[in-house]
N, CA, C and O of each residue as an XYZ file, in Angstrom:
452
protein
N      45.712    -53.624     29.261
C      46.379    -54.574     28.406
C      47.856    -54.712     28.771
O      48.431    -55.791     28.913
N      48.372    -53.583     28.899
C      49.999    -53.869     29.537
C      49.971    -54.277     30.620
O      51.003    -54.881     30.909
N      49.190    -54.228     31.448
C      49.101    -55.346     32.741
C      49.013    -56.425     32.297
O      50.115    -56.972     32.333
N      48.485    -56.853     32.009
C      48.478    -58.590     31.488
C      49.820    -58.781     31.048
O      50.596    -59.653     31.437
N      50.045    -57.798     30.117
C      51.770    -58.565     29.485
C      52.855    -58.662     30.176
O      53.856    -59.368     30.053
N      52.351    -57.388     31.369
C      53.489    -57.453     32.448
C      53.635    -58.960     33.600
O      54.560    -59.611     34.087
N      52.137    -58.983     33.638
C      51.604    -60.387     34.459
C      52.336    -61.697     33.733
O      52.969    -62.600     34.281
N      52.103    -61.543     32.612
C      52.425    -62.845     31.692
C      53.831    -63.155     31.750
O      54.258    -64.287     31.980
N      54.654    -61.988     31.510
C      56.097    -62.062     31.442
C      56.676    -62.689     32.234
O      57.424    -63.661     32.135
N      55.978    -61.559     33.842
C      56.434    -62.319     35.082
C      56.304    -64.024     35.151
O      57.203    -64.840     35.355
N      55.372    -64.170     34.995
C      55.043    -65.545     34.744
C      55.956    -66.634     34.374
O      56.358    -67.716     34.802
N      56.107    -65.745     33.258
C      57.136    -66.765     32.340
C      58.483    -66.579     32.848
O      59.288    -67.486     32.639
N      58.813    -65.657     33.416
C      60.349    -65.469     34.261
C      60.283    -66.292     35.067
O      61.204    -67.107     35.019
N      59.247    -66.500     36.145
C      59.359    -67.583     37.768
C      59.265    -68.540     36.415
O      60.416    -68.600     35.983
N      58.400    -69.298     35.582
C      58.197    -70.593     35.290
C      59.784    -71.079     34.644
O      60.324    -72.148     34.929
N      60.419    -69.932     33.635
C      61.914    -70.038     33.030
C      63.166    -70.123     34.431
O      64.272    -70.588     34.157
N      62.921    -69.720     35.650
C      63.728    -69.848     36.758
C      63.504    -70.925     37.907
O      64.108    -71.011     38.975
N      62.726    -71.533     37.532
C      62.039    -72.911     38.617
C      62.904    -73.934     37.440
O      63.897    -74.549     37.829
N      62.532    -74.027     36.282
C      63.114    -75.140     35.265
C      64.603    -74.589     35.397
O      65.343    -75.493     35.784
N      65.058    -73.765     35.259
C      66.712    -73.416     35.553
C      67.204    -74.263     36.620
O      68.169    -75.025     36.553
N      66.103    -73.959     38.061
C      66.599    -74.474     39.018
C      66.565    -75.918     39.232
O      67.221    -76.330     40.189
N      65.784    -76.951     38.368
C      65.202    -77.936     38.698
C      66.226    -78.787     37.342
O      66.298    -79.985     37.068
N      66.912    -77.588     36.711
C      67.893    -78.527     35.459
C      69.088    -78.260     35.793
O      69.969    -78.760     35.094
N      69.498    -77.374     36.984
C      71.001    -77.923     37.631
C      70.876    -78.582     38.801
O      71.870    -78.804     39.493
N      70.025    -78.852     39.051
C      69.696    -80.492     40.170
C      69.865    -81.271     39.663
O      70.596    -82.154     40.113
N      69.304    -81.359     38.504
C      69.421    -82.731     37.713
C      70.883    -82.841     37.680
O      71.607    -83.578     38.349
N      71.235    -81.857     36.658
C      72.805    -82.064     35.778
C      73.928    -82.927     37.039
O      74.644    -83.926     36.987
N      73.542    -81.756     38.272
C      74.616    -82.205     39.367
C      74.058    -83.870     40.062
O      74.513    -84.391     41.080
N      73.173    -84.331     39.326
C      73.483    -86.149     39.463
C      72.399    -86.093     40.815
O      72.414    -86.919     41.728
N      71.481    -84.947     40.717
C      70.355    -85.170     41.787
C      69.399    -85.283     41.565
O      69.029    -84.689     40.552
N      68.063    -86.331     42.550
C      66.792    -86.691     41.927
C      66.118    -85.147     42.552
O      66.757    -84.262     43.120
N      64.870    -85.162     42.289
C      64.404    -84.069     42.650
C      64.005    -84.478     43.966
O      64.369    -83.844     44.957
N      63.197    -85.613     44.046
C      62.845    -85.640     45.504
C      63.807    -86.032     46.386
O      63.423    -86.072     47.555
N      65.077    -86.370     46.157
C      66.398    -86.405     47.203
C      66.373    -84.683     47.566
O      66.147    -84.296     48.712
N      66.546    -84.060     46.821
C      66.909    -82.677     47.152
C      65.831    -82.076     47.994
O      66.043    -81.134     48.758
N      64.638    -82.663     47.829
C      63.467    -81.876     48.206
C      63.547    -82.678     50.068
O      63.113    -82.141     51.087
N      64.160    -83.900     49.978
C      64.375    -84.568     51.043
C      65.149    -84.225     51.946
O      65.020    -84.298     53.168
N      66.544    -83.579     50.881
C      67.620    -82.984     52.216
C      67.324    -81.723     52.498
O      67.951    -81.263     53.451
N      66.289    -80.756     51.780
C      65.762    -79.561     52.302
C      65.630    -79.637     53.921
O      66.272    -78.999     54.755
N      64.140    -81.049     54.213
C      63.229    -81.199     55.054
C      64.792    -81.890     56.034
O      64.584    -82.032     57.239
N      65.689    -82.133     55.717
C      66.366    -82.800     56.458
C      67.475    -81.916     57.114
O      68.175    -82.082     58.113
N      67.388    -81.016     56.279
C      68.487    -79.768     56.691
C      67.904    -79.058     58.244
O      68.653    -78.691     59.149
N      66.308    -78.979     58.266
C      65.719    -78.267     58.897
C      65.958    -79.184     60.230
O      66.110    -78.738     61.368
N      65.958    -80.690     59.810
C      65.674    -81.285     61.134
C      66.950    -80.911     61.922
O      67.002    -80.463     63.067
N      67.921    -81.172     61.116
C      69.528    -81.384     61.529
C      69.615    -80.143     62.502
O      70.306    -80.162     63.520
N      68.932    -79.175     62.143
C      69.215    -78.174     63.110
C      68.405    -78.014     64.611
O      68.560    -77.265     65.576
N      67.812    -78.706     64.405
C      67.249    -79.259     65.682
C      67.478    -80.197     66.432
O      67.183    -80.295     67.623
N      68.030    -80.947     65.746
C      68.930    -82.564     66.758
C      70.117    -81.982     66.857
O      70.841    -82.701     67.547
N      70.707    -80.954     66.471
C      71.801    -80.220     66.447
C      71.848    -80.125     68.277
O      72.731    -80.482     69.058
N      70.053    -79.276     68.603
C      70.307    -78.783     69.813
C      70.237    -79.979     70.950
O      70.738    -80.129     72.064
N      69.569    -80.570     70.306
C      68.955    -81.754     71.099
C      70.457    -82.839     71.278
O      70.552    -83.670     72.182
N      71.430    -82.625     70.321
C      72.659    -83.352     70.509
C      73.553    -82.924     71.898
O      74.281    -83.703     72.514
N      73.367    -81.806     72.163
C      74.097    -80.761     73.415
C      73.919    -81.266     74.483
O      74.742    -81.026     75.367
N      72.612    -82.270     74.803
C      72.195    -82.536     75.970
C      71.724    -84.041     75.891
O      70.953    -84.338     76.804
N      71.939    -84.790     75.235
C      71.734    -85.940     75.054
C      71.524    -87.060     76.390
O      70.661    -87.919     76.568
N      72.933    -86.566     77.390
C      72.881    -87.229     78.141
C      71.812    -87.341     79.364
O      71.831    -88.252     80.192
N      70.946    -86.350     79.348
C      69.836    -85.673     79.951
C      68.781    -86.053     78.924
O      67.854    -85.253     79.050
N      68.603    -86.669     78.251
C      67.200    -87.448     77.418
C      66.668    -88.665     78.313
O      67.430    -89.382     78.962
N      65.357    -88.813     78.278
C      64.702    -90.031     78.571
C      64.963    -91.268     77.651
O      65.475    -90.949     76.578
N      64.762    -92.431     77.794
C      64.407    -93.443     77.025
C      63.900    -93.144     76.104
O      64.398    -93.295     74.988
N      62.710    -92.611     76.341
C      61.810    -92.353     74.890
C      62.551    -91.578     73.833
O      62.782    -91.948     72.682
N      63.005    -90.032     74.619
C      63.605    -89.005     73.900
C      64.903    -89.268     73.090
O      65.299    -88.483     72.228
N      65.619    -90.559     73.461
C      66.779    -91.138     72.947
C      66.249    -92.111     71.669
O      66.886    -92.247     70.625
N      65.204    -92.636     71.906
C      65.132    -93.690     71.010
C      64.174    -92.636     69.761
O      64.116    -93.229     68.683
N      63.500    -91.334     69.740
C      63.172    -90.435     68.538
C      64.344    -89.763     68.419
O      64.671    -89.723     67.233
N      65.131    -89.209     69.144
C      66.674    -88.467     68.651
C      67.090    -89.958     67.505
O      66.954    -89.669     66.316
N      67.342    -90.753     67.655
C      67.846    -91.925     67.354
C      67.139    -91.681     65.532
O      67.573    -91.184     64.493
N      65.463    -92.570     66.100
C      64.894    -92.511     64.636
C      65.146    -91.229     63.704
O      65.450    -91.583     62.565
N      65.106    -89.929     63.861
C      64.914    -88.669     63.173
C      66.659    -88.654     62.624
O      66.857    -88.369     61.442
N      67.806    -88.954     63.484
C      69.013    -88.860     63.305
C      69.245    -89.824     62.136
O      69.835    -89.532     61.097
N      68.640    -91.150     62.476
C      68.933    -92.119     61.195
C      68.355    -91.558     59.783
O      68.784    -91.753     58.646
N      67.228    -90.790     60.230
C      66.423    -90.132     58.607
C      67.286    -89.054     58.111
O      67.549    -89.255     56.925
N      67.760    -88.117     58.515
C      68.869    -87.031     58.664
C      70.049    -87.743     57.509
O      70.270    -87.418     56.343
N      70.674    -88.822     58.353
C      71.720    -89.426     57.654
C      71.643    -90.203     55.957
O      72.363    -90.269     54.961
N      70.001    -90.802     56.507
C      69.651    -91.290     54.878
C      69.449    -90.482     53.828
O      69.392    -90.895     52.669
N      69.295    -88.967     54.258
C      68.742    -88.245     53.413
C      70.362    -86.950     52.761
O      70.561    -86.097     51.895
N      70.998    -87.533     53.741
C      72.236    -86.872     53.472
C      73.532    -87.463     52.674
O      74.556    -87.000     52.170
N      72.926    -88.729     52.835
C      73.686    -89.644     52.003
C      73.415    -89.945     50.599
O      74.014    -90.769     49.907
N      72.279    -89.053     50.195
C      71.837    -89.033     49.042
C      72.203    -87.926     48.354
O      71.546    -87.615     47.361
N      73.079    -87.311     48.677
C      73.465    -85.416     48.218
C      74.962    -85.508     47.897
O      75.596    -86.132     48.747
N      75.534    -85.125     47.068
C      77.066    -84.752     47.315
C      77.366    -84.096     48.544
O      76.593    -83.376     49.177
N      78.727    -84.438     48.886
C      78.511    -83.380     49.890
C      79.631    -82.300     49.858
O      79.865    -81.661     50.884
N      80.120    -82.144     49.058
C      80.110    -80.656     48.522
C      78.644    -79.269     48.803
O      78.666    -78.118     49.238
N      77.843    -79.928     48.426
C      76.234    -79.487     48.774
C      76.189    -78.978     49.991
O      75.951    -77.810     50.298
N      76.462    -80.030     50.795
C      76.104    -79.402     52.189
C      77.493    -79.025     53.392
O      77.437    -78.525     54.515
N      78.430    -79.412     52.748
C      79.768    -78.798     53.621
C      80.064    -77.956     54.125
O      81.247    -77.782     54.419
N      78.731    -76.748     54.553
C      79.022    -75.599     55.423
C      77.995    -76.041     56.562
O      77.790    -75.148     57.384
N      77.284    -77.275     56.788
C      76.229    -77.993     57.952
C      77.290    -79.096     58.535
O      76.903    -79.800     59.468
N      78.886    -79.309     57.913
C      79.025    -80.661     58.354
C      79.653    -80.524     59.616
O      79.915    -81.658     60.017
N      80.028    -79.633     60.457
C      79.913    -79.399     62.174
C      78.829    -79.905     62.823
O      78.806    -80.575     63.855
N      77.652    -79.413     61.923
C      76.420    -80.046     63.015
C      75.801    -81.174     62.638
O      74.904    -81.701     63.297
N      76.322    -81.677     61.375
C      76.279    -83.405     61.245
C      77.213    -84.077     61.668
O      76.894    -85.227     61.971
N      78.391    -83.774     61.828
C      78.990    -84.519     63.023
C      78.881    -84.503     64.394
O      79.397    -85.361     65.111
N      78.178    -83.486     64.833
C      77.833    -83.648     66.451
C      76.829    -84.499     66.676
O      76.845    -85.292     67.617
N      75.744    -84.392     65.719
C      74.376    -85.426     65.734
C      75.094    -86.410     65.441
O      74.752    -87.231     66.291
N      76.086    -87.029     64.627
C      76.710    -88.330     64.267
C      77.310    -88.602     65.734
O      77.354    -89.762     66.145
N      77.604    -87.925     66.235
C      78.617    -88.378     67.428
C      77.853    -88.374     68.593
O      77.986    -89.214     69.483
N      76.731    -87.074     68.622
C      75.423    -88.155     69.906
C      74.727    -89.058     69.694
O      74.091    -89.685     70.542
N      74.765    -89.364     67.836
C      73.753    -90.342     67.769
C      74.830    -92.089     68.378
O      74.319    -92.968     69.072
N      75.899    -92.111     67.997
C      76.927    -93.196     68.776
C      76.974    -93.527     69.808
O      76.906    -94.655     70.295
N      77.168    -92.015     70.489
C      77.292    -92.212     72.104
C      75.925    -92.548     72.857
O      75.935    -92.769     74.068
N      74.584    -92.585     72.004
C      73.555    -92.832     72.933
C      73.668    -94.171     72.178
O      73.688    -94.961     73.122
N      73.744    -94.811     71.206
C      73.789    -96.113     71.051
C      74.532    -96.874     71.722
O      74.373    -98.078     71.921
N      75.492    -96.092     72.147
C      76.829    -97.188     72.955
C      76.072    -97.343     74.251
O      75.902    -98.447     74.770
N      75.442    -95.766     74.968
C      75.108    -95.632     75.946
C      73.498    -96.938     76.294
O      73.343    -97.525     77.365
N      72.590    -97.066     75.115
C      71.530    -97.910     75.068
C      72.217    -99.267     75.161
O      71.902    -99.917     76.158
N      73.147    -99.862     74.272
C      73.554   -100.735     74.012
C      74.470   -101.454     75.531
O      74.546   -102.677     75.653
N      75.067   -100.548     76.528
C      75.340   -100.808     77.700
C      73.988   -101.377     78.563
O      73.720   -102.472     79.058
N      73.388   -100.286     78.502
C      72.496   -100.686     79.515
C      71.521   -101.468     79.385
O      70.779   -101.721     80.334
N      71.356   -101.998     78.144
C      70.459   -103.371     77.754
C      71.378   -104.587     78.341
O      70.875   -105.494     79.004
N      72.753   -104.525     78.042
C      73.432   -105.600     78.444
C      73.366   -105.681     79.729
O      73.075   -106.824     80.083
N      73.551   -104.764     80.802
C      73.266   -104.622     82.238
C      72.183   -105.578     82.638
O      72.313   -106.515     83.426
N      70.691   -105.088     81.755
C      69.682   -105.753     81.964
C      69.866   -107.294     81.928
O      68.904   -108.036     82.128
């Protein structure tokens, strides 16, 4: 029987600490699925992070998904204070700044064409 109450309690602690967490998202002026968005977006960022280092060494193809995933990155970051995320904004400005330089760089060489 004290297992159960111990079970139950627990219970009710994670269920009383998920609503804690899910009512200062709110308060701070966030939807839930923005937040749940810049999670998945945090993860990417750190991967176009690496993929920003070498940009100039991408294919066509590899420039134009750096491109799409970078634009999702940005939409999803633009939905956050950014207070929130101001210890990532080094490696959102490097992806901001390869994502430019391969646009300038695409945008040349279409005109060439």
């Amino acid at each position: 029987m004290e297992f159960m109450i111990i079970i139950y309690l627990l219970a009710f602690v994670i269920f009383a600490l998920i609503a804690f967490a899910v009512l200062q998202i709110r308060m701070a002026g966030i939807k839930i699925k923005d937040f749940w968005g810049f999670i998945q977006a945090n993860q990417m960022l750190d991967k176009l992070y690496i993929f920003s280092k070498k940009y100039e060494k991408m294919s066509p193809q590899e420039q134009v998904i750096f491109l799409a995933e970078a634009e999702k990155v940005f939409e999803a970051y633009d939905k956050i204070p950014s207070m929130v995320w101001e210890d990532e904004y080094r490696k959102y400005a490097d992806v901001l700044e390869a994502y430019k330089n391969i646009k300038v760089l695409r945008w040349t060489q279409n005109e060439k064409s």
